[in-house]
ROMAR-7560 format. One record per residue (C-alpha): residue number from 1; x, y, z. Coordinates in steps of 0.001 Angstrom, whole numbers, plus 500000, padded with zeros to 6 digits. Layout:
    nr     east    north       up
   NUM        X        Y        Z
...
//
This chain:
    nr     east    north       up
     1   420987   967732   682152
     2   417510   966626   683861
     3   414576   968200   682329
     4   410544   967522   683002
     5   408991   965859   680741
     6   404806   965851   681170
     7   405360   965776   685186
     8   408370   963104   684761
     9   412095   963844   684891
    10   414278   962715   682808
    11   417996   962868   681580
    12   418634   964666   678554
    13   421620   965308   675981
    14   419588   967268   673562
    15   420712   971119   673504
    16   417119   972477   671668
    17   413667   971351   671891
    18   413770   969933   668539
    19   416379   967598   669353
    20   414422   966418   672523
    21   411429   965685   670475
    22   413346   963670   667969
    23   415595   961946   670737
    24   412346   960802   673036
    25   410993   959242   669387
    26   408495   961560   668253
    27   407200   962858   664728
    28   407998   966390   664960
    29   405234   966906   662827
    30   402346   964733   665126
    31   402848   966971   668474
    32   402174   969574   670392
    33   404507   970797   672950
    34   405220   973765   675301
    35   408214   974950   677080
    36   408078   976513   680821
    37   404305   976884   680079
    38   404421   978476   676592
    39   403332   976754   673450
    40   405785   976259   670843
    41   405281   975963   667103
    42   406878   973174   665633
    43   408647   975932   662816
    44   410081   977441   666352
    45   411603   974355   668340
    46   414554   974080   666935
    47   415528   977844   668564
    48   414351   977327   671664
    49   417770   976098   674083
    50   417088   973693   676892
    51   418313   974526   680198
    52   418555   972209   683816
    53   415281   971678   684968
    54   412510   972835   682089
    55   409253   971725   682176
    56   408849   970459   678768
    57   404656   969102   677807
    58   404625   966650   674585
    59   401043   965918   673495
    60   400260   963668   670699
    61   396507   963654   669227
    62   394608   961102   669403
    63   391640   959533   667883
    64   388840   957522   669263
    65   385175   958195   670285
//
């Protein structure tokens, strides 16, 4: 299924949020993300079911100054 991924589509075999997160690489545990506009705690991503063309934001912190 194609989802969007921070403005970017991309091809997906992952069924839950959770399992995008951990298939495009990231530490569940060092991200934000939202689905469809909603923010989504990282306790709740592994209940929330992907479906053909989500808009899916990943956000990782960052430190600098």
């Amino acid at each position: 299924m194609l989802v969007v991924i921070n403005g970017t589509s991309f091809a997906t075999n992952a069924a839950t949020l959770l399992e995008l997160v951990e298939e495009r690489g990231h530490n569940p545990s060092s991200i934000a993300t939202a689905l469809n506009g909603k923010f989504v705690t990282a306790v709740q991503r592994h209940k929330e079911i992907l479906r053909q063309g989500d808009a899916i934001e990943i956000v990782t912190a960052r430190q600098g100054g």
